[in-house]
C-alpha positions, 0 to 999 in steps of 0.5 A: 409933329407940328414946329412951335413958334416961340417969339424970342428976342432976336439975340437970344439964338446967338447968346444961347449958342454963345454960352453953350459953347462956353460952358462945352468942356473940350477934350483938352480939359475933359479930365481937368473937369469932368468930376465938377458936378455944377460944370457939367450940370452947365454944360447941359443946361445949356445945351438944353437952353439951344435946343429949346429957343431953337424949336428943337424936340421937348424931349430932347430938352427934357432929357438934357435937363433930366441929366443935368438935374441927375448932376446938381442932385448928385444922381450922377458922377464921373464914370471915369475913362475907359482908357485909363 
């Protein structure tokens, strides 16, 4: 499959990548957050942000926001962790 070429402004990349690593929730603050819907829907947008300035595949930024909108709507929750 052929790359798209998107002009985007050149501080976009970093800025994107900036913010996704901002709103990455660590292992450290993993059980603090992870039930905040709005956060982890975030942290995907984000991710989905990079992958769509960085050229990556439309699906994978398709299925980044697919399961952030599963959060904002409420589709998703916490599934808990499996150690506890």
């Amino acid at each position: 499959m052929a790359q798209r070429v998107t002009k985007w402004p050149d501080p976009a990349p970093t800025m994107a990548a900036d913010l996704h690593a901002l709103l990455t929730i660590s292992n450290k603050d993993w059980h603090q957050v992870k039930s905040q819907s709005d956060r982890r829907a975030g942290e995907l947008l984000a991710a989905a942000l990079v992958q769509l300035i960085s050229g990556g595949e439309r699906s994978d930024v398709a299925a980044l926001t697919d399961q952030a909108l599963g959060w904002i709507r409420g589709e998703l929750k916490d599934p808990g962790c499996p150690h506890h």
